[in-house]
C-alpha positions as CSV (number, residue, x, y, z in Angstrom):
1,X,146.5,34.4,65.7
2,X,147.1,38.0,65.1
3,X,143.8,38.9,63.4
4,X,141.8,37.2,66.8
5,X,144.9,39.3,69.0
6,X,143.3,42.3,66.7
7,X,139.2,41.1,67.0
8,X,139.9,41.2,70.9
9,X,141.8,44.9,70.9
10,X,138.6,46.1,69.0
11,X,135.7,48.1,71.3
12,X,133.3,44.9,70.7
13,X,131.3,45.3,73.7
14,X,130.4,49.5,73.3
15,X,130.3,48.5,69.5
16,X,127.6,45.7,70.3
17,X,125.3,48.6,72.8
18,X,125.8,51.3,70.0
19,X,124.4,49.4,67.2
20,X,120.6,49.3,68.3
21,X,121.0,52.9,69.8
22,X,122.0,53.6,65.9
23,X,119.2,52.1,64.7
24,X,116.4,53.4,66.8
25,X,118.0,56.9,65.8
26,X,118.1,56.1,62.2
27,X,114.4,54.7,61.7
28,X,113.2,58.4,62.0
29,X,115.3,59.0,58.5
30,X,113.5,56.3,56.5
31,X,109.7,56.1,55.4
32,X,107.6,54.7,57.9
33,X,107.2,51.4,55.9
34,X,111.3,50.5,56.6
35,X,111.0,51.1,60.2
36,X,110.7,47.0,60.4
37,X,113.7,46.6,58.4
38,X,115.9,49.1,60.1
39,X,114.9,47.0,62.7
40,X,116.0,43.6,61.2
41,X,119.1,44.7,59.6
42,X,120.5,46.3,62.8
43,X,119.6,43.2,65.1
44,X,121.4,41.4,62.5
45,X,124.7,43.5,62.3
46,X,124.7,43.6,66.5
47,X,124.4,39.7,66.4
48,X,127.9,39.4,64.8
49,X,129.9,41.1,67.3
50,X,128.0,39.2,70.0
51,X,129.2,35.9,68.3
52,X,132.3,37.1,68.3
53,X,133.0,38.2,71.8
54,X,131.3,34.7,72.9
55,X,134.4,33.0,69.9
56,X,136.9,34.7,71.5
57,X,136.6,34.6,74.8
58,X,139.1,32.9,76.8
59,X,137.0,30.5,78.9
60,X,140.2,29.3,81.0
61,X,140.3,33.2,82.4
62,X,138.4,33.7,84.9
63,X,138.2,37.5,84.7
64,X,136.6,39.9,82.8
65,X,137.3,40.4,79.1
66,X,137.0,42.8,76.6
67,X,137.1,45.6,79.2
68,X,136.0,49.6,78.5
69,X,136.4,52.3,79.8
70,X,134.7,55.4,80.0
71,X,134.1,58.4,82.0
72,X,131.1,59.5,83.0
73,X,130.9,61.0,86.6
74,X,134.6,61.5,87.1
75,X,133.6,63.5,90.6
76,X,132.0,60.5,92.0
77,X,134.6,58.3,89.8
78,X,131.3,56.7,88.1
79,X,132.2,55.6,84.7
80,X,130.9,53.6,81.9
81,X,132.7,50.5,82.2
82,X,132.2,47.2,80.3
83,X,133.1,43.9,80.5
84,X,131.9,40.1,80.1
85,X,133.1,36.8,81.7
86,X,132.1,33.2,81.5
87,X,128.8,34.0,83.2
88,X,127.6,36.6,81.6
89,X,129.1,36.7,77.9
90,X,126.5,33.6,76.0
91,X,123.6,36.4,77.2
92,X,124.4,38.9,74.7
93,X,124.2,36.8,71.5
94,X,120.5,35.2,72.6
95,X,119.5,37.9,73.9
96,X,120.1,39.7,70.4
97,X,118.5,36.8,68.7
98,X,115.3,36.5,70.8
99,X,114.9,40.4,70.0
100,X,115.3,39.5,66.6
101,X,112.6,36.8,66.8
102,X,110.8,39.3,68.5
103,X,110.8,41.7,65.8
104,X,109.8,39.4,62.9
105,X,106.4,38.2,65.4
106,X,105.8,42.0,64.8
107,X,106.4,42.0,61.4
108,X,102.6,41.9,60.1
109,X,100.9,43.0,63.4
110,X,102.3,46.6,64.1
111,X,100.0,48.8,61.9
112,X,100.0,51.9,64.0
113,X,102.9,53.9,64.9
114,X,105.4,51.7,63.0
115,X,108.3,53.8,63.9
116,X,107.8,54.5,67.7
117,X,107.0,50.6,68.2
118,X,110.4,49.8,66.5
119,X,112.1,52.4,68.2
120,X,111.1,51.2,71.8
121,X,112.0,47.9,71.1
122,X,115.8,49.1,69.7
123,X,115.9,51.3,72.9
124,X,114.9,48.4,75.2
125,X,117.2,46.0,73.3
126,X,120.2,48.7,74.1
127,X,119.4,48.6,77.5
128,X,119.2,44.7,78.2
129,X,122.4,44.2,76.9
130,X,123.9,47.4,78.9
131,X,122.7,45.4,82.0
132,X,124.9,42.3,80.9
133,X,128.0,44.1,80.0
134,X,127.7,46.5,83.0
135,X,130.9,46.3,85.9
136,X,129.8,49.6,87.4
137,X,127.5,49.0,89.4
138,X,125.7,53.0,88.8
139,X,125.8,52.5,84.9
140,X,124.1,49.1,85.8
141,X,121.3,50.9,87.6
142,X,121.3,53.3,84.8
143,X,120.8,50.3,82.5
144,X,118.4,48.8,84.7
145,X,116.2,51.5,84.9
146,X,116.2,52.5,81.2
147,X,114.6,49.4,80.6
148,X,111.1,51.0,82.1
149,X,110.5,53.5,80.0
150,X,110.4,51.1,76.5
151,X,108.3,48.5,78.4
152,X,105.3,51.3,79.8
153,X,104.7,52.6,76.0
154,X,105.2,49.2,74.6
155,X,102.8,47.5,77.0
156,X,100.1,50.1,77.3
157,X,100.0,51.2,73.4
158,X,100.1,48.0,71.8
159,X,98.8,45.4,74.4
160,X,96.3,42.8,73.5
161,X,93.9,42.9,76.3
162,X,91.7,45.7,77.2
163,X,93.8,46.1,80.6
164,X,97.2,46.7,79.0
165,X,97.3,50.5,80.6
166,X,96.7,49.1,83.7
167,X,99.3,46.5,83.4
168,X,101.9,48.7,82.0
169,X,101.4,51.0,85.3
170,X,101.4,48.0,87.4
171,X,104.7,46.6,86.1
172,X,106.0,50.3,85.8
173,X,105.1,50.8,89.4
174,X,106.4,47.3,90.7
175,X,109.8,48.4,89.0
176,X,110.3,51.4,90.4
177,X,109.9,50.2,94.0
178,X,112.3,47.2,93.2
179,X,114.7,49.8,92.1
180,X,114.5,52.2,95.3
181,X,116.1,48.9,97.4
182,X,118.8,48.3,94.6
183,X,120.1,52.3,94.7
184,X,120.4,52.1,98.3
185,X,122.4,49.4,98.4
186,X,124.4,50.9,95.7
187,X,125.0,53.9,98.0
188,X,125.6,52.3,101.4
189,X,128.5,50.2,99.3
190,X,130.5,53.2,98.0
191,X,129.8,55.1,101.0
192,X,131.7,52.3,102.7
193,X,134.6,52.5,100.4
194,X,134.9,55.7,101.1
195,X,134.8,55.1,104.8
196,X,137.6,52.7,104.5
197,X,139.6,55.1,102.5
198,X,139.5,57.7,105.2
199,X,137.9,59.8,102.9
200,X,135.0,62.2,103.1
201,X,132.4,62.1,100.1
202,X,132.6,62.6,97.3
203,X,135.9,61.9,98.1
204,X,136.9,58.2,97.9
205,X,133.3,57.0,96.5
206,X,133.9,54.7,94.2
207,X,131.3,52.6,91.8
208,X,133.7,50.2,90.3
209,X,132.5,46.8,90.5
210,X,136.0,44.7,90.5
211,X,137.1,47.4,93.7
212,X,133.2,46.8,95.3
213,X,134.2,43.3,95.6
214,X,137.6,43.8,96.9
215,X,135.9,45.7,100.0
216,X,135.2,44.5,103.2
217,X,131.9,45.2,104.4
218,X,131.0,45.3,108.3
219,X,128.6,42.3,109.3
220,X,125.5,44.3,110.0
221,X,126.0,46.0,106.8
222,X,126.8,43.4,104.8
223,X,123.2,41.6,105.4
224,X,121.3,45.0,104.9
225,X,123.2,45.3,101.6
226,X,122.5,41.7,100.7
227,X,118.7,42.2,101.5
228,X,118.2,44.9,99.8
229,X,120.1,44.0,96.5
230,X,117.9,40.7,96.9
231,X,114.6,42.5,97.4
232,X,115.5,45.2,94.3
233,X,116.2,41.8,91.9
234,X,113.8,39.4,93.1
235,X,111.2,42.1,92.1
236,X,111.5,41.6,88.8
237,X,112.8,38.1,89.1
238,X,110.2,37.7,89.7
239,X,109.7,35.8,93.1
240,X,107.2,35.4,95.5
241,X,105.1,37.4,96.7
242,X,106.7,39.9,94.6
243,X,105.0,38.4,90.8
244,X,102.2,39.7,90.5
245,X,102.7,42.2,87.7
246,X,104.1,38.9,85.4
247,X,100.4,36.8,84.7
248,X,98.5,40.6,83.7
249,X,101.6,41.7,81.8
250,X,101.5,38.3,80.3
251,X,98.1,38.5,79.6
252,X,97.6,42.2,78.7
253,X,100.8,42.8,76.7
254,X,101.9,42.0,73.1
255,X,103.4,39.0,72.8
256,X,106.5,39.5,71.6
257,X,107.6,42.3,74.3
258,X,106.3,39.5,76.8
259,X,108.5,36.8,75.6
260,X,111.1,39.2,76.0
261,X,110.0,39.8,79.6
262,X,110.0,36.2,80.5
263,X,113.1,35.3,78.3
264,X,115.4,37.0,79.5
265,X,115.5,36.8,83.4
266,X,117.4,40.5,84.5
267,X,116.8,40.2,88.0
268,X,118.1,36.4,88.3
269,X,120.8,37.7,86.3
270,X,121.5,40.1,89.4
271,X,121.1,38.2,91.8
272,X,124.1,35.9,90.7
273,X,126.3,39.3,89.0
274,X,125.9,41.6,92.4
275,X,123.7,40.3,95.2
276,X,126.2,37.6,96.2
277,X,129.4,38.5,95.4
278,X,129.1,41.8,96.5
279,X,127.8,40.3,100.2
280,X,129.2,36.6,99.7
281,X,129.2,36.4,103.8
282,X,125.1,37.3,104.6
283,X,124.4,35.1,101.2
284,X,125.9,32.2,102.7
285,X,124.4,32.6,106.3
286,X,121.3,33.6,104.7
287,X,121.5,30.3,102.0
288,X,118.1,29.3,104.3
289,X,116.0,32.4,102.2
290,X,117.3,32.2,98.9
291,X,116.5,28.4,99.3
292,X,112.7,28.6,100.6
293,X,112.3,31.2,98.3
294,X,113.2,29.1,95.4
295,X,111.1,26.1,96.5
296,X,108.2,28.4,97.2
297,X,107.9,30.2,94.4
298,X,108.9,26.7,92.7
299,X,105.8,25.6,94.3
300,X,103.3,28.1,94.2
301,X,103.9,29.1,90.3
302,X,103.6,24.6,89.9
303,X,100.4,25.0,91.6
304,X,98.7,28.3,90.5
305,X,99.5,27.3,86.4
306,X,97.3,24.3,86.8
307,X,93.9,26.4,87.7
308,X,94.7,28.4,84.9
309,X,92.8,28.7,81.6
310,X,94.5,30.6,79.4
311,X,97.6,29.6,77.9
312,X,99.7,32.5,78.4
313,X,98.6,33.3,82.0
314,X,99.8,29.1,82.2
315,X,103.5,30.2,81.0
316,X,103.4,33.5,82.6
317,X,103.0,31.1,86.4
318,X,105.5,28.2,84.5
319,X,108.1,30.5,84.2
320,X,107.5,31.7,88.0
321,X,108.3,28.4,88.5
322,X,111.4,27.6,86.6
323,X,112.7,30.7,88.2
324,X,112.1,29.4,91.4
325,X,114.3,25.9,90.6
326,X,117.3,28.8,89.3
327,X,117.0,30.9,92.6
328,X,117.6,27.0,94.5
329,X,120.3,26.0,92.6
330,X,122.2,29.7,93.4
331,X,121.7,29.0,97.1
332,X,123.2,25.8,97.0
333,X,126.8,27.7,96.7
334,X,128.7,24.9,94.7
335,X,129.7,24.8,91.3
336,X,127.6,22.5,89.7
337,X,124.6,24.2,90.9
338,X,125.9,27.5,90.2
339,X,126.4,26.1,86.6
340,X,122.8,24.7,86.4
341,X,121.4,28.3,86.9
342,X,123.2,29.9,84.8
343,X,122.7,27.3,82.2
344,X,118.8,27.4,82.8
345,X,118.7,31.3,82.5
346,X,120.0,30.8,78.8
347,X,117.5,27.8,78.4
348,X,115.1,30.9,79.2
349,X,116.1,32.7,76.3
350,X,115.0,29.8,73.7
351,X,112.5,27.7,75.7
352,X,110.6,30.2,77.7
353,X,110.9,32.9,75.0
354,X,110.0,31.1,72.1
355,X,106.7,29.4,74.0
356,X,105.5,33.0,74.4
357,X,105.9,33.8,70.6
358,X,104.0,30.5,69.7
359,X,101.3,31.5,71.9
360,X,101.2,35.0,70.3
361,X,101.0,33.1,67.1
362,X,98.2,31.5,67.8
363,X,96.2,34.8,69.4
364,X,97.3,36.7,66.6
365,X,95.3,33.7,64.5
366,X,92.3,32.8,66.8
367,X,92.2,36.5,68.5
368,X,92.5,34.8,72.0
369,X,94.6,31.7,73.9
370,X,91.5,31.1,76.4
371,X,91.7,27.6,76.7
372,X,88.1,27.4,76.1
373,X,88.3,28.7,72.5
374,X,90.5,26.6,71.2
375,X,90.9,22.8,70.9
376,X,91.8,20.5,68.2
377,X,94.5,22.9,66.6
378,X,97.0,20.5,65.8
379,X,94.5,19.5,63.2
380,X,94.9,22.7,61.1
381,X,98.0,24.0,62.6
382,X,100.3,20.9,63.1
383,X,103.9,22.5,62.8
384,X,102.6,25.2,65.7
385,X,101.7,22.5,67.6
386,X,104.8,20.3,67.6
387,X,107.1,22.9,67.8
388,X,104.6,24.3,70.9
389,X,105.1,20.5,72.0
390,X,108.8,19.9,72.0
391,X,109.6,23.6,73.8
392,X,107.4,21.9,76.2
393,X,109.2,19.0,76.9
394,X,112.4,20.5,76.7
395,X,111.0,23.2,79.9
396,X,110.3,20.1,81.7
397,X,113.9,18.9,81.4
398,X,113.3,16.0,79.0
399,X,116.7,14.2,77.9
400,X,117.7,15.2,74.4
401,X,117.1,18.9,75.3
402,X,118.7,21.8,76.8
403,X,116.5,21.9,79.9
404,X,117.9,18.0,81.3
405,X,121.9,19.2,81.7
406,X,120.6,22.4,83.8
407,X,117.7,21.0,85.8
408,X,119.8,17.8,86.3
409,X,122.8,20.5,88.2
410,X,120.3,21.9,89.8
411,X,118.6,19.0,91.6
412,X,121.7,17.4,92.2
413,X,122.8,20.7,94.0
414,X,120.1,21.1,95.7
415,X,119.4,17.5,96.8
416,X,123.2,17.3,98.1
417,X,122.9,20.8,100.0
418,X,119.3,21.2,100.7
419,X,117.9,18.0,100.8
420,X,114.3,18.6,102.0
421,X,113.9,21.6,99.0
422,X,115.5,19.7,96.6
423,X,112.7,16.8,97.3
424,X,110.1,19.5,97.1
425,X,112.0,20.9,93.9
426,X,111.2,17.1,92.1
427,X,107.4,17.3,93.6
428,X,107.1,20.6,91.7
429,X,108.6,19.3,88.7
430,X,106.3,16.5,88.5
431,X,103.1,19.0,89.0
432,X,104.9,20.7,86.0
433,X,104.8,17.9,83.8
434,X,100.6,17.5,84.9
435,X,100.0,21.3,84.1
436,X,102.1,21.3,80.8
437,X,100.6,18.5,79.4
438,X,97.0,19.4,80.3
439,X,96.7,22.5,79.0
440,X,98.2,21.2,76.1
441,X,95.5,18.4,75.2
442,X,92.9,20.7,75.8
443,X,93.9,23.4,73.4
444,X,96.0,21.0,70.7
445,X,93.9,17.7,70.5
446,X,89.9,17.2,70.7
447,X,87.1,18.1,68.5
448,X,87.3,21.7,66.5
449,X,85.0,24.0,68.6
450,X,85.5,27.6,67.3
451,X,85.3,28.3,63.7
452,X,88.4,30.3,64.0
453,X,90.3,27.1,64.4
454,X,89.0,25.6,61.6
455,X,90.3,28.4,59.1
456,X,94.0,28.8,60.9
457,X,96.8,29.2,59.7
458,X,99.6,27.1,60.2
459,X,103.2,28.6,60.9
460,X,104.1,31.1,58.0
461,X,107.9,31.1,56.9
462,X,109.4,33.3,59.1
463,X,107.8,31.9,62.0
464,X,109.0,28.7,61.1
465,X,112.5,29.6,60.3
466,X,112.6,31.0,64.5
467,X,111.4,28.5,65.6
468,X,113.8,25.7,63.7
469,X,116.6,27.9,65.1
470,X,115.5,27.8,68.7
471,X,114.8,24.2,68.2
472,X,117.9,23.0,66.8
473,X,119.6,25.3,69.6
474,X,117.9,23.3,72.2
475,X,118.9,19.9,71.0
476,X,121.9,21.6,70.4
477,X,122.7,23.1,74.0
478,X,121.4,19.5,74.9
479,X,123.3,17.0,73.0
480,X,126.4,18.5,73.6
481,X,126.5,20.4,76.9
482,X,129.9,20.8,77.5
483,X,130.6,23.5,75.7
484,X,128.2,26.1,77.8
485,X,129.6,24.6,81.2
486,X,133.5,25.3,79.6
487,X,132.5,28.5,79.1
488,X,131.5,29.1,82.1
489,X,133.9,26.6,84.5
490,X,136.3,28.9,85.4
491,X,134.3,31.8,86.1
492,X,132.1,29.6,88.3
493,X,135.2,28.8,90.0
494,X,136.4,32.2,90.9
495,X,132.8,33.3,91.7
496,X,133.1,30.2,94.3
497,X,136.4,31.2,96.0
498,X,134.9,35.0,96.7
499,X,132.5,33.7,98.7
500,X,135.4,31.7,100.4
């Protein structure tokens, strides 16, 4: 008992954001040839510490744990302050290990600037997982934005489609707007404090997430925070019509960087952390949006993945979709579907993410994932295919996997709060299941057509030692759900009684 009292008094959370920070610094000090190692071994020490805060927290407190404090802006009483809860705290060690699957899909494929590719992808790790510890809401935009600035180089140097620059702009661009929306809302909510407090700025501005929520906001103000935190996050949700940077940066990045785009699900993230708490009363007069939004784009990403003819662009729409079904289950405001988001963003991690490293897999092989070029590759790639197979099924929600608990909350939720969107929420599901398996028997089964095909490789060791683990995870998370929604119950709860 005293050695966990110990673990928890330790600085696990700033230990766990300074690790890949470390390790992008210390790459420079090795040859070029270890950059990928430096890599590997300090993914691997961070994962430990994100275990370990998930093992220790206390899932009956609601509250944060494992708090930090730093200073930072003492004049605007902006600090560096970290924290983690039920909702937030299973993020940090998939997110860890999906960078870490990341990094050995690169392993062979990164020839030119070793170290600057490694680097990036340390720097973008760090910020991700400042995002998910952040309870400041200005070190969160700080976080937020930091994640730009990896993703432009990675995208446009080492993209695999002759676009990339164009797509790394795009998403650059896209960002940037979204984050104009989010840093106002950020302002007009410590101004407010400040206003309450009698004080004139920078006087009584305060960035302090835990004293954010604990101020009242006027009514006008409150919606034209809420809008403009939910514009700013559904950006790079994303959500429609705001998505059209994800099927080019699908298509025109490397894979790996896009898995990690589409696996881990910031502005979701958001949208449950600070869109809603921080203006609980215009979320819940305003549960009509978030709902059409989530059917919409629920809809429209069903519909526009089935035209498509390239595998990735078909994910890249997919995930639009699942997205859409999280955003639906938010606005139902009750726990279980509150729990069925939250339990479907982590399904992202695995599912979603490891779908986009298959189909790198496969263009790193056959040097494209046009459906047109492929055909008959479970023939000389059958583990690749079954693996590509059951991450399938388990998107779709089949029983047995992770995806069934979260969609089941969801629907349930929605059907029982929105009853016409959660009808249209199954009708998209079902288009899912035509899409999914329909691209997949024209590029797994049928006659060989591309020579390419015929001399692939199946999947090499460490490709098949990620993929076993995000497998077993899935049946994992699925078998035995109970132990995510504990985690998260109580936090749920509290997160409920705000918007009270």
């Amino acid at each position: 008992m005293g050695s966990l009292q110990a673990m928890t008094d330790l600085p696990l959370l700033s230990t766990l954001l300074l690790l890949p920070l470390a390790g992008a610094g210390a790459i420079w000090f090795f040859p070029v040839s270890w950059a990928r190692m430096v890599t590997l071994a300090t993914l691997l020490c961070a994962l430990f510490p994100a275990i370990a805060i998930v093992v220790l927290l206390e899932s009956d407190n609601p509250g944060f744990q494992f708090v930090e404090h730093y200073p930072w802006i003492p004049a605007l009483d902006a600090n560096f302050r970290f924290g983690v809860d039920g909702l937030s705290a299973a993020f940090l060690p998939l997110t860890i290990l999906l960078f870490i699957a990341a990094t050995l899909a690169s392993w062979t494929h990164i020839r030119g600037l070793q170290r600057v590719y490694f680097n990036l992808l340390l720097l973008f790790a760090t910020a991700t997982l400042g995002v998910f510890m952040s309870i400041d809401v200005l070190a969160f935009f700080l976080f937020w934005e930091l994640t730009l600035a990896p993703l432009y180089f990675l995208i446009s140097l080492w993209g695999i489609g002759p676009h990339r620059r164009y797509a790394a702009t795009k998403y650059t661009l896209f960002m940037l707007a979204g984050g104009i929306p989010l840093l106002l809302a950020i302002a007009v909510l410590a101004f407010n404090h400040a206003e309450i407090a009698g004080a004139i700025p920078p006087e009584g501005l305060t960035f302090d997430y835990q004293t954010l929520l604990d101020t009242p906001l006027p009514a006008g103000l409150e919606v034209i925070v809420f809008l403009f935190l939910l514009v700013g996050f559904a950006v790079k949700t994303p959500l429609f019509p705001l998505h059209t940077w994800l099927p080019i940066v699908a298509l025109e990045g490397p894979a790996p960087v896009a898995a990690l785009l589409v696996g881990i699900k910031l502005g979701a993230y958001g949208i449950i952390r600070f869109a809603i708490p921080l203006a609980p009363t215009a979320a819940q007069e305003l549960h009509w949006l978030l709902a059409g939004l989530g059917v919409v784009g629920l809809l429209y990403g069903a519909l526009a993945a089935i035209n498509q003819t390239n595998l990735r662009r078909m994910l890249a729409y997919s995930s639009m979709s699942h997205v859409g079904l999280v955003i639906l289950g938010i606005a139902s405001f009750n726990l279980q579907g509150l729990q069925g988001a939250v339990f479907q963003l982590l399904n992202f991690v695995v599912i979603a993410g490891g779908l986009f490293l298959l189909t790198g897999y496969l263009h790193h092989r056959l040097g494209s994932t046009d459906l047109i070029h492929l055909g008959g590759v479970a023939q000389t790639m059958p583990l690749l295919a079954a693996f590509f197979m059951f991450l399938g099924l388990a998107s779709l929600g089949i029983p047995g996997t992770s995806g069934f608990p979260a969609e089941l909350l969801i629907l349930i939720s929605a059907l029982e709060t929105h009853t016409g969107a959660g009808l249209a929420a199954l009708f998209g599901l079902i288009i899912g299941t035509g899409y999914l398996l329909n691209s997949y028997r024209q590029s797994f089964f049928g006659p060989i057509t591309d020579g390419q095909v015929s001399a692939g490789q199946d999947l090499r060791p460490k490709e098949l030692a990620i993929m076993m683990l995000f497998s077993l995870l899935v049946l994992v998370f699925g078998l035995f759900p109970g132990g995510v929604l504990d985690l998260m119950e109580s936090t749920a709860g509290l997160w409920l009684m705000r918007l009270q």
